[in-house]
C-alpha positions in Angstrom: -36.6 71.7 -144.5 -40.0 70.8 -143.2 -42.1 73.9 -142.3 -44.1 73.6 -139.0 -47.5 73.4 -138.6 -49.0 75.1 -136.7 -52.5 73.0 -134.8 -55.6 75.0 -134.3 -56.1 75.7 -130.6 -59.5 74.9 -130.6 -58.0 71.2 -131.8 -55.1 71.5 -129.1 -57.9 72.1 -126.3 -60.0 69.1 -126.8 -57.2 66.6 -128.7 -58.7 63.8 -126.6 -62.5 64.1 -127.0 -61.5 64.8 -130.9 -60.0 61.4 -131.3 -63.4 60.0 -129.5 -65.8 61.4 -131.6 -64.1 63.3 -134.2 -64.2 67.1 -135.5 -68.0 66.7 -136.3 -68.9 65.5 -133.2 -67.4 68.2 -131.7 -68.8 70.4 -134.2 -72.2 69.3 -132.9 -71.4 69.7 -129.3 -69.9 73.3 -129.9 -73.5 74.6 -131.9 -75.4 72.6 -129.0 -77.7 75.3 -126.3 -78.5 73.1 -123.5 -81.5 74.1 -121.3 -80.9 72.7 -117.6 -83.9 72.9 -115.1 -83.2 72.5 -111.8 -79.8 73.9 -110.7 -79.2 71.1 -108.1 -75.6 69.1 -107.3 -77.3 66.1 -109.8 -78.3 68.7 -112.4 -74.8 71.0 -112.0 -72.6 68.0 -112.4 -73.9 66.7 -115.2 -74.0 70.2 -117.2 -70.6 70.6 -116.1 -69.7 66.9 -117.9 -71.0 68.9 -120.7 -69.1 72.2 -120.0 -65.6 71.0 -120.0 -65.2 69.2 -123.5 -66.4 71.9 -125.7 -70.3 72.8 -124.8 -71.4 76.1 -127.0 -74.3 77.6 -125.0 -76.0 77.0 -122.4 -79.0 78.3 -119.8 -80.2 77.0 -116.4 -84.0 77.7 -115.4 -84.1 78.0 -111.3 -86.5 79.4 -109.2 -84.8 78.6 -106.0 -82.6 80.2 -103.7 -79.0 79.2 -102.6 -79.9 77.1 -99.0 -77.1 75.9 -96.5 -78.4 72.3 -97.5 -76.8 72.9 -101.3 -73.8 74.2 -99.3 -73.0 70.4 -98.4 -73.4 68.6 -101.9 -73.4 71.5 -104.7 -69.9 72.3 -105.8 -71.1 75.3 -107.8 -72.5 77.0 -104.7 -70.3 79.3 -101.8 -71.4 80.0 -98.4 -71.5 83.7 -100.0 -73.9 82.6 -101.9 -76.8 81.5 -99.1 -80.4 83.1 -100.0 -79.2 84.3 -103.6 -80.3 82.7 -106.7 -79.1 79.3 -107.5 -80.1 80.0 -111.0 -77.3 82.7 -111.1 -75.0 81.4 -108.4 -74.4 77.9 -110.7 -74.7 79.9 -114.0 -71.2 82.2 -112.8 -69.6 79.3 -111.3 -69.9 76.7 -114.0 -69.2 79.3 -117.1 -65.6 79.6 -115.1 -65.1 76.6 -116.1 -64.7 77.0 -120.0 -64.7 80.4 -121.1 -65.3 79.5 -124.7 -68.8 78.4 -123.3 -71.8 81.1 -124.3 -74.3 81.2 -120.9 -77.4 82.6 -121.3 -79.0 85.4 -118.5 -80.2 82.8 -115.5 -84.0 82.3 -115.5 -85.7 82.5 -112.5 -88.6 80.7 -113.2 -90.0 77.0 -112.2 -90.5 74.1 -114.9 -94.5 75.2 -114.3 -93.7 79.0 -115.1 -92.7 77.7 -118.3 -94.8 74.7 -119.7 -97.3 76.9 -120.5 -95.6 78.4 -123.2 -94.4 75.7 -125.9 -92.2 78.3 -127.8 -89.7 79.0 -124.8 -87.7 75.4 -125.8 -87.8 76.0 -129.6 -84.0 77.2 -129.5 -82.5 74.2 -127.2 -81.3 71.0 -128.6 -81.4 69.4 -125.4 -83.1 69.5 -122.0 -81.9 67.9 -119.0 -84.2 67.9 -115.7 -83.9 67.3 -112.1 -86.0 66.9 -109.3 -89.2 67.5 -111.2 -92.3 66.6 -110.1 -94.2 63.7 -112.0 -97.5 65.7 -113.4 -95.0 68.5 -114.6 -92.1 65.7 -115.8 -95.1 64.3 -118.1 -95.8 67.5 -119.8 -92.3 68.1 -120.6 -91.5 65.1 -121.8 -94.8 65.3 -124.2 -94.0 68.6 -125.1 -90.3 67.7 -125.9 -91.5 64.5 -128.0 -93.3 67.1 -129.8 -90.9 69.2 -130.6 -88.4 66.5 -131.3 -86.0 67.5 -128.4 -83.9 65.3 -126.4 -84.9 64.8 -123.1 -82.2 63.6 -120.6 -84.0 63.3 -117.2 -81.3 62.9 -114.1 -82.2 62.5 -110.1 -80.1 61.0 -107.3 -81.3 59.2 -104.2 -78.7 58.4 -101.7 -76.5 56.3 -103.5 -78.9 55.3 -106.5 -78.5 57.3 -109.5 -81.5 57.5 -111.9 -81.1 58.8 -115.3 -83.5 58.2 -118.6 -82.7 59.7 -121.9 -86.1 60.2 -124.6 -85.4 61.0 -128.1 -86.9 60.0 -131.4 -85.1 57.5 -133.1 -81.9 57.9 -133.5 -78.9 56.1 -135.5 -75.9 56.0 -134.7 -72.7 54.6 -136.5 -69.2 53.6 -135.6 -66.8 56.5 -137.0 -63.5 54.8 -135.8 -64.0 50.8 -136.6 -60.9 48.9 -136.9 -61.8 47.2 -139.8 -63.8 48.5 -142.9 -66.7 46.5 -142.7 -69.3 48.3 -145.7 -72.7 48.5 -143.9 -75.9 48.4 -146.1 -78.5 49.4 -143.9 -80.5 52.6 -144.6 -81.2 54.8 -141.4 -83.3 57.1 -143.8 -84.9 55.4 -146.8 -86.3 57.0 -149.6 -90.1 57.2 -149.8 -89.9 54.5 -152.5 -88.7 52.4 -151.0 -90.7 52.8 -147.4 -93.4 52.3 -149.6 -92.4 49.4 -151.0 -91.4 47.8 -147.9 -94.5 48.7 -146.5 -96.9 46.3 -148.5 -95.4 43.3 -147.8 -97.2 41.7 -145.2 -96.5 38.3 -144.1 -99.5 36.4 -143.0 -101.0 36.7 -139.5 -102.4 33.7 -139.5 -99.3 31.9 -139.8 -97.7 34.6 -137.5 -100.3 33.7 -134.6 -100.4 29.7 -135.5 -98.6 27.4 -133.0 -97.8 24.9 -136.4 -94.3 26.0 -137.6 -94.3 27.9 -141.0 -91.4 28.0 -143.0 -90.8 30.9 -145.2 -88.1 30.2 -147.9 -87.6 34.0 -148.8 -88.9 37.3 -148.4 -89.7 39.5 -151.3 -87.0 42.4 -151.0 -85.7 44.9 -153.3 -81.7 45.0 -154.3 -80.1 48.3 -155.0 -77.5 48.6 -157.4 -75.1 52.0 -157.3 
């Protein structure tokens, strides 16, 4: 007879994301610390998207207080909650959500308190922002190139939605095809053959000229493994 086994309950929890984006996707969103600035409804919602499926830490920089306006569009906020900190208010509320979750102490700061010292967003992986102002959105998005640290920038007006995402480049490659389909492109070459690659040049001239130039091959390398 067959003996049982028993799933991990970590795998029972998230069954559904794991068949999306496997166990080291999910790995990667478990060991992810999320900075969100701006505890707003925009800002909440889309850290709670996060949340659900399996987020492992995350902290929310606010310097505002709890108004009756967030009262009407945050669902993270109570009307026990007017005039204290949104920071902490959304912080409480959206860790309810998934225990498993780590949430960092609230900071009540602004983006501006912050962006003078480079070294507070060493330990994120990502940043998402809301309702920043332009001047202090440019700086962050500098300093996050910088540091190499997605940027995920999110605002709503009305019924338009704006959202911009700013990374480094990034490859990304099908873990579930339906056919096996071996794909020979190299998202990180070896120095080798960057350097290689690099001195071929084809000619601007010809690039620039309005006469049509036919090129019958380029000069690349074949690896054999």
């Amino acid at each position: 007879m067959t003996e049982a086994v028993n799933p991990n309950p970590q795998d029972q929890k998230y069954d559904r994301q794991l068949r999306l984006w496997g166990s080291h996707g999910q790995k990667l969103l478990a060991e992810a610390n999320v900075l969100l600035i701006g505890g707003s409804a925009v800002g909440t919602e889309t850290l709670k998207n996060l949340i659900l499926p399996g987020l492992g830490q995350f902290s929310i920089l606010d310097s505002e207080i709890v108004t009756n306006a967030d009262l009407g569009r945050n669902f993270f906020v109570e009307l026990d909650d007017v005039g204290k900190s949104r920071a902490e208010t959304t912080a409480k509320n959206l860790h309810e959500l998934n225990p498993d979750c780590k949430k960092s102490t609230p900071i009540k700061k602004s983006l501006e308190d912050v962006l003078n010292s480079p070294e507070f967003f060493d330990s994120f992986s990502v940043v998402i922002v809301t309702g920043a102002k332009e001047d202090s959105l440019i700086k962050l998005s500098d300093l996050c190139y910088d540091k190499d640290i997605p940027l995920v920038v999110v605002d709503i007006f009305g019924f338009f939605g704006y959202l911009r995402l700013q990374t480094k480049e990034h490859t990304v490659v099908e873990s579930h095809p339906e056919f096996f389909v071996p794909d020979l492109r190299l998202n990180a070459p070896f120095q080798a053959l960057i350097d290689y690659a690099n001195k071929i040049h084809l000619d601007k001239e010809h690039m620039t000229s309005k006469e049509p130039v036919s090129y019958t091959h380029l000069t690349l390398p074949t690896i054999y493994s």
